[in-house]
C-alpha positions as CSV (number, residue, x, y, z in Angstrom):
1,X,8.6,27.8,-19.9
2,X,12.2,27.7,-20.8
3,X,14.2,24.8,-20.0
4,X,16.5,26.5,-17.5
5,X,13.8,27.8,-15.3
6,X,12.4,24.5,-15.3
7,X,15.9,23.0,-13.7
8,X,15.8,26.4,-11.7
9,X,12.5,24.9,-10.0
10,X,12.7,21.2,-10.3
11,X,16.7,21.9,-8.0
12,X,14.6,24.0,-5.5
13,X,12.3,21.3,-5.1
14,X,15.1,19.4,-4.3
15,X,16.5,21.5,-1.5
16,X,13.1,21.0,-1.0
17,X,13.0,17.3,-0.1
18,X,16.9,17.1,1.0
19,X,15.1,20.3,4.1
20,X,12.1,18.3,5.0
21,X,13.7,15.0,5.4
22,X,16.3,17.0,7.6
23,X,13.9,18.8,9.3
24,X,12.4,15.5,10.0
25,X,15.4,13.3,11.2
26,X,17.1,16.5,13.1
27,X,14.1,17.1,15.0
28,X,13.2,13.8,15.2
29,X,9.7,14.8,15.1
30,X,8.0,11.6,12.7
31,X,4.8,11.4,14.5
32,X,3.6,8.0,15.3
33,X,0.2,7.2,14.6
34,X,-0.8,5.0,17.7
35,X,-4.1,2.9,16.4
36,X,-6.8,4.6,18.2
37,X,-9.4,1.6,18.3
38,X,-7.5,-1.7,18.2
39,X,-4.1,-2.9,16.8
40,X,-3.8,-5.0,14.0
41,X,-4.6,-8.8,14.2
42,X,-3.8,-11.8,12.5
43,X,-6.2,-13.2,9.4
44,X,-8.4,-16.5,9.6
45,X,-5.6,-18.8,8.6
46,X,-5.7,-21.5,6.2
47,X,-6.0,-20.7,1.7
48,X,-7.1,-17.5,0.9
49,X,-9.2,-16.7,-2.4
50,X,-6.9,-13.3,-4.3
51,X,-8.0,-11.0,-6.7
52,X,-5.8,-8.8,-8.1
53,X,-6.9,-5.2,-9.4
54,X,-3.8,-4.6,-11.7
55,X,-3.4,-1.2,-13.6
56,X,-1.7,-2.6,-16.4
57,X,0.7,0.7,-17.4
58,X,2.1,1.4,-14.5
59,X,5.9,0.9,-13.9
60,X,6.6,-3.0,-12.5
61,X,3.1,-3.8,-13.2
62,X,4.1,-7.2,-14.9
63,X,7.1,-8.2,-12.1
64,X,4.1,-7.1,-9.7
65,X,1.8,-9.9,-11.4
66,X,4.5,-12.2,-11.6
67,X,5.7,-11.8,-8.0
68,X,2.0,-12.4,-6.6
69,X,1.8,-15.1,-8.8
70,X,4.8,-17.0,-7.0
71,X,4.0,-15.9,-3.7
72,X,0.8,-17.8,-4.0
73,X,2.0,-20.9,-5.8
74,X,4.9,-21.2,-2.8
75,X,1.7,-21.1,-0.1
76,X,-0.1,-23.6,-2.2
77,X,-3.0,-21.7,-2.9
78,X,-5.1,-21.2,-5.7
79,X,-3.7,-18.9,-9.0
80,X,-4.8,-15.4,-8.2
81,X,-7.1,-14.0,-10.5
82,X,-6.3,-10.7,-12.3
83,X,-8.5,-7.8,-12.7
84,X,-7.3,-5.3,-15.2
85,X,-7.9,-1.5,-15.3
86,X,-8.7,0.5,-18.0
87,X,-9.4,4.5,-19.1
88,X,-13.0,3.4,-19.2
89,X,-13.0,1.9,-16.2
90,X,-10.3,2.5,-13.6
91,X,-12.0,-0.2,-11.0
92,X,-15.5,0.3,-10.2
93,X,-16.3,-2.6,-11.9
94,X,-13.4,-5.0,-12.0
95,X,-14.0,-4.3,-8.2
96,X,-17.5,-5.3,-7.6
97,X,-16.6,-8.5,-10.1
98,X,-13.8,-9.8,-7.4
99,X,-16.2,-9.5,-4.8
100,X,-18.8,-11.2,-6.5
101,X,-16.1,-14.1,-7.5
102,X,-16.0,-14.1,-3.8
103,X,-12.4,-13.4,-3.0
104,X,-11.4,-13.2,0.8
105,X,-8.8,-10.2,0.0
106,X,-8.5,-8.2,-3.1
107,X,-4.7,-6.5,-3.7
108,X,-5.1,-3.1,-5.1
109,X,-1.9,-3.1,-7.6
110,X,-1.7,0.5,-8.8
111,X,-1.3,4.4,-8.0
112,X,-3.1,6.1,-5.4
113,X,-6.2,6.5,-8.4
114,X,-6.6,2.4,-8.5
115,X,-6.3,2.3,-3.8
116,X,-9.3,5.0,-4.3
117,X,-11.0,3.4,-6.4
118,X,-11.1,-0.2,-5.0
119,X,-11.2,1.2,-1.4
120,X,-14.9,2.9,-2.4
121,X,-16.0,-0.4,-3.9
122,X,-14.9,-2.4,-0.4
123,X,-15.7,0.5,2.4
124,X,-18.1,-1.3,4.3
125,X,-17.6,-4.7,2.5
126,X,-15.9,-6.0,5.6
127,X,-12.9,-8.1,2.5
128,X,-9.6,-7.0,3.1
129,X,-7.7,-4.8,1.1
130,X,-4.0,-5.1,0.1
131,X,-1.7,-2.8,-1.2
132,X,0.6,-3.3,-4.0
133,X,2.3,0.2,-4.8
134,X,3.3,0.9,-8.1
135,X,2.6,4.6,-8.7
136,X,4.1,7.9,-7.8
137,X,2.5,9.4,-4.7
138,X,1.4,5.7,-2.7
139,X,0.1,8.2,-0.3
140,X,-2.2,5.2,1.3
141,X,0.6,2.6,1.8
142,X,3.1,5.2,3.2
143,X,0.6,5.8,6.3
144,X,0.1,2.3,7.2
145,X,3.6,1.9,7.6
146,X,4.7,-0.2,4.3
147,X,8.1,1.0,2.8
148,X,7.0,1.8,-0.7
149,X,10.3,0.9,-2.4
150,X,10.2,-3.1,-1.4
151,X,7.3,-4.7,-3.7
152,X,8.4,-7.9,-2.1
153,X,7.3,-7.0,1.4
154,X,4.5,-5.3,0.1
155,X,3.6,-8.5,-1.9
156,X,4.3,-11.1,1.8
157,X,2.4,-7.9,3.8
158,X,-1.0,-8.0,1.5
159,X,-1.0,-12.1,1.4
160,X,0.1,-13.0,4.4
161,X,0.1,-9.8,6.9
162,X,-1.5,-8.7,9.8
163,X,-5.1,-6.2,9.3
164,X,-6.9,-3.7,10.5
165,X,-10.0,-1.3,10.1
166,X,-9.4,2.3,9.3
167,X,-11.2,5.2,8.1
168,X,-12.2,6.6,4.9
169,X,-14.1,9.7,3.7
170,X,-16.1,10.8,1.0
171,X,-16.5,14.1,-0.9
172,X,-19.8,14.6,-2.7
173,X,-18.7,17.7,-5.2
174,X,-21.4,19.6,-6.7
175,X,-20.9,22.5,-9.3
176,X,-23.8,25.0,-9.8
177,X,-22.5,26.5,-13.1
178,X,-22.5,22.8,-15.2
179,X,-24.9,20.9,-12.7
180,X,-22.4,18.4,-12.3
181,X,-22.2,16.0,-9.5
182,X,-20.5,12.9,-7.3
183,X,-19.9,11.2,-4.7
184,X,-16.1,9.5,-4.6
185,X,-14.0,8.1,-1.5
186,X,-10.5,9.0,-0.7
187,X,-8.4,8.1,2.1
188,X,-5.7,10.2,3.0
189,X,-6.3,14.0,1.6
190,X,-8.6,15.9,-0.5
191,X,-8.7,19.2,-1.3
192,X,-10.0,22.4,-2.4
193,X,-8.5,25.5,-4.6
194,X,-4.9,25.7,-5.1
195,X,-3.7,22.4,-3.9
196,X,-5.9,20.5,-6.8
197,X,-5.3,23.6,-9.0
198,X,-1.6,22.3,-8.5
199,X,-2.6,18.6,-8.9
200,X,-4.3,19.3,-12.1
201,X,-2.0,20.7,-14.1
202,X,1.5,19.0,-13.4
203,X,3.3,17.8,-15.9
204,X,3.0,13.8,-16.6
205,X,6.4,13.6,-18.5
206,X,8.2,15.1,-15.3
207,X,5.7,12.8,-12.9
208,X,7.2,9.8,-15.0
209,X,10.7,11.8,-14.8
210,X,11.4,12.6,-11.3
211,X,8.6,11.6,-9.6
212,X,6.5,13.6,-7.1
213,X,9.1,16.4,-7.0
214,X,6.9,16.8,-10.3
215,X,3.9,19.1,-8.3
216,X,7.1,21.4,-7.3
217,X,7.1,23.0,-11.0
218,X,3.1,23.2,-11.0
219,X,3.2,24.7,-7.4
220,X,5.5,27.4,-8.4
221,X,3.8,28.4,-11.4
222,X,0.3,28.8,-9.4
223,X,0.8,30.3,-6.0
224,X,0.5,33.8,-7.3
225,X,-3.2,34.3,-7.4
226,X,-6.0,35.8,-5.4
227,X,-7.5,34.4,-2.2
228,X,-11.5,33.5,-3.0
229,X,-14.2,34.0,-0.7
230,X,-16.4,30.8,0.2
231,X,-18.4,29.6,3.3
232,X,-17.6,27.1,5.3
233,X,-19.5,25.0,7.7
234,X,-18.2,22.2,10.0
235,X,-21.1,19.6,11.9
236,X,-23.4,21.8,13.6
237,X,-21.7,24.7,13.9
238,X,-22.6,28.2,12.4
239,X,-21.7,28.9,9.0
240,X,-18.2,30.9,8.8
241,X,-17.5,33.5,6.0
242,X,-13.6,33.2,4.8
243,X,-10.9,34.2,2.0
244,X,-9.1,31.2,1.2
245,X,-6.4,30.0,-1.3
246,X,-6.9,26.4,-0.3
247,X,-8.6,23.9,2.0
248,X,-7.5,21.0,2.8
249,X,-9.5,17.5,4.5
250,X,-6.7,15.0,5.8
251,X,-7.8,11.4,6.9
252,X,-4.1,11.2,7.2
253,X,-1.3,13.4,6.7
254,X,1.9,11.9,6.3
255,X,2.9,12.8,2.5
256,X,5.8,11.9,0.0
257,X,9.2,13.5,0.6
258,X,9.4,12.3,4.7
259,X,6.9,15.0,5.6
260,X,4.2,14.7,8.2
261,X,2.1,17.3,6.8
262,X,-0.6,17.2,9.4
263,X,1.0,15.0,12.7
264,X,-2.6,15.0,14.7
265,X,-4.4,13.8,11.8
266,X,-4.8,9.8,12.5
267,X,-6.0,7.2,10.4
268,X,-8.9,5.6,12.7
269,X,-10.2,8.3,15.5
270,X,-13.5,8.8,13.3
271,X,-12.3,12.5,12.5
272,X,-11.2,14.9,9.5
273,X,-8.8,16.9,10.0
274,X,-8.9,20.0,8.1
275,X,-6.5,22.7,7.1
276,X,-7.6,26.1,6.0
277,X,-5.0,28.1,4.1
278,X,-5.1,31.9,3.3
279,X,-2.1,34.0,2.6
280,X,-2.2,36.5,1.2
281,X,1.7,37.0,-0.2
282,X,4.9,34.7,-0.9
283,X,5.5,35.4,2.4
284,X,2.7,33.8,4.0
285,X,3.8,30.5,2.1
286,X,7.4,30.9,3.6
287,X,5.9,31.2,7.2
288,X,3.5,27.9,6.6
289,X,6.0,26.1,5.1
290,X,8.5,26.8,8.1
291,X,5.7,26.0,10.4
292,X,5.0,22.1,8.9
293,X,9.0,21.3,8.3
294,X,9.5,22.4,11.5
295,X,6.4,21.4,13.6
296,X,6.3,25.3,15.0
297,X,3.2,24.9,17.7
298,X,2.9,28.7,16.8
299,X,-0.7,29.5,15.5
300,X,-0.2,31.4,11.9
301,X,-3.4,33.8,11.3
302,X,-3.1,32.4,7.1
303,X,-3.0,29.1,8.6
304,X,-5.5,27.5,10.6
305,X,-6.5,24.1,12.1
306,X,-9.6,22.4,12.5
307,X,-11.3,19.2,13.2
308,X,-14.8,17.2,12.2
309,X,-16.6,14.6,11.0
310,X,-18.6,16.7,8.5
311,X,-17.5,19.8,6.7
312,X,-19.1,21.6,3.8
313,X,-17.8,24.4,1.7
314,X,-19.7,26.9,-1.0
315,X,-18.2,29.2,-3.2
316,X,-19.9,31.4,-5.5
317,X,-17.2,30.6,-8.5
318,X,-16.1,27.3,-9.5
319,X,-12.8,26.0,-7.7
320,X,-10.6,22.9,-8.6
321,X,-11.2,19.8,-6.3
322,X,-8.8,17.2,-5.8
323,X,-9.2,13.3,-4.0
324,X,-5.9,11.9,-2.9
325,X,-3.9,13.5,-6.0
326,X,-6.3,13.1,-8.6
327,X,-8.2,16.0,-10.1
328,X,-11.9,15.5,-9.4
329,X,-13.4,18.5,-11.1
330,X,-14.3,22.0,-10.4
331,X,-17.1,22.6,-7.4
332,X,-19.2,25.4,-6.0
333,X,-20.0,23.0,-3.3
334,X,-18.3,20.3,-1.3
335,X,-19.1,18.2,1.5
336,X,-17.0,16.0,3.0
337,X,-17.5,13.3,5.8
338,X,-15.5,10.7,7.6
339,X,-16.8,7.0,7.3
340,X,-15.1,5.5,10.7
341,X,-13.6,2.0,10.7
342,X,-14.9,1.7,7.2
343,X,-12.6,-0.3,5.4
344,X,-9.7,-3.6,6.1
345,X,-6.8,-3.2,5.1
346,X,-3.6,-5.2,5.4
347,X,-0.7,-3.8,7.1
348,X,2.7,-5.2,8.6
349,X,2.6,-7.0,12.1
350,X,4.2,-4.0,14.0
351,X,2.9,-1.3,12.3
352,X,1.6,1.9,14.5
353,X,-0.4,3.5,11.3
């Protein structure tokens, strides 16, 4: 691709964000997501035990150590201890090693890959999670309310904050074709077909460039295509042929660039919310688009809403899976499930996650 239809794209994805965050304060539409089950509450007080799961390249990663380092020494606790990340192992283990040192809250200092990761090691674990954001996407921290651009109060949130349980989900992916299969968390989307064909093949120099506006050059060169027929199949219900370009299954929905891509989806009612997404021409994608910068209550026959707690797709040919903005393989099967109140997480004192 030449270099001047790259700038072509990469400026349209900026009208892009520049629309949605006016769509978003003019309509002043920012959905507030109420805590369904309780509000957050205050910690047992007194010294607290930190781990640190540190993903060592990203951006800040050594301020980030440096700065929990201090914040701990000032409260006159014990030296965190520091877990580090690496391509073998992105967490599993350094994970189930802080737990077994026994810390009473384990900071998750990374992109959204290292939150999903040590979130699946603690679901259930009932030790509090904190969030240290450092990547591109911080998809996690940005809908529990923590402003993504001040490590500091990210840092004094995840020591010394307020907490609260919310939900998770897993995907177990299965593909027929290699006989491949797992079983991995997320916490705020996954997805099916053209959203993780997206993920999965955007550019890392322009992620490390400009950021999340990255996806807007994959995006464009992907949405041609044909719409692929799968089954889906939602709790109980009866099975449902469909042609679909994507599917997506939101724990949460607000997503970078100030956009609230699913308002209804909340973060602890025990639910998925799940978007299925069939046009059939760049039209349709216009219309859809309109619909979620504008938060049009009009019902779109290429767009449709749904909610569950279990949800399975098949699809007679393989299609790309994604988990909170990682590529997770291609499937013939998924089936994804809410885990409710699975998971503690630190959050500021007023937040409305």
């Amino acid at each position: 691709m030449s270099d001047w239809i790259l700038y072509v794209i990469l400026a349209g994805g900026v009208a892009f964000a520049v629309s949605s965050w006016w769509g978003v304060r003019r309509l002043k539409a920012r959905h507030i997501r109420s805590a369904v089950r309780e509000d957050a509450h205050k910690p047992n007080p007194g010294d607290q035990k930190v781990a640190v799961i540190l993903n060592p390249v990203k951006n800040n990663a050594d301020v980030a150590r440096q700065a929990i380092i201090d914040a701990c020494e000032l409260a006159g606790w014990d030296a965190p201890r520091f877990y580090e990340t690496t391509v073998e192992d992105p967490g599993y283990g350094q994970s189930r090693q802080a737990l077994a040192d026994r810390a009473d809250v384990i900071l998750a200092c990374g992109g959204d890959g290292t939150v999903r990761v040590v979130a699946e090691c603690l679901a259930h674990k009932n030790v509090a999670m904190g969030l240290i954001p450092v990547g591109t996407g911080n998809l996690l921290a940005r809908n529990v309310d923590l402003d993504v651009t001040d490590m500091e109060g990210c840092i004094q949130t995840a020591l010394f904050g307020h907490q609260r349980y919310i939900d998770t989900a897993t995907m177990a992916i299965s593909n027929s074709i290699t006989g491949h299969a797992s079983t991995h968390t997320f916490l705020v989307i996954a997805g099916m077909g053209l959203d993780a064909e997206v993920v999965g093949d955007t550019r890392e120099d322009l992620k490390k460039t400009v950021g999340w506006l990255a996806y807007t050059e994959a995006g464009v060169r992907h949405l041609p295509g044909r719409r692929k027929r799968v089954s889906i199949t939602m709790d109980d219900e009866p099975e449902q042929a469909r042609k679909i370009r994507s599917v997506l299954f939101a724990n949460c929905g607000l997503i970078p660039g100030g956009i609230d891509f699913i308002p209804q989806a909340m973060i602890d009612d025990g639910m998925l919310d799940i978007v299925v997404m069939s046009p059939r021409s760049a039209f349709g994608w216009i219309a859809m688009y309109t619909k979620i910068l504008f938060k049009h209550k009009h019902n779109l026959p290429m767009m449709n809403f749904y909610r569950s707690g279990k949800v399975t797709i098949r699809s007679q040919e393989p299609m790309a899976t994604q988990l909170d903005g990682d590529p997770s393989g291609e499937a013939t099967k998924v089936t994804v499930q809410v885990e409710p109140a699975s998971l503690l997480v630190r959050v500021p004192k007023a937040t409305t996650a």
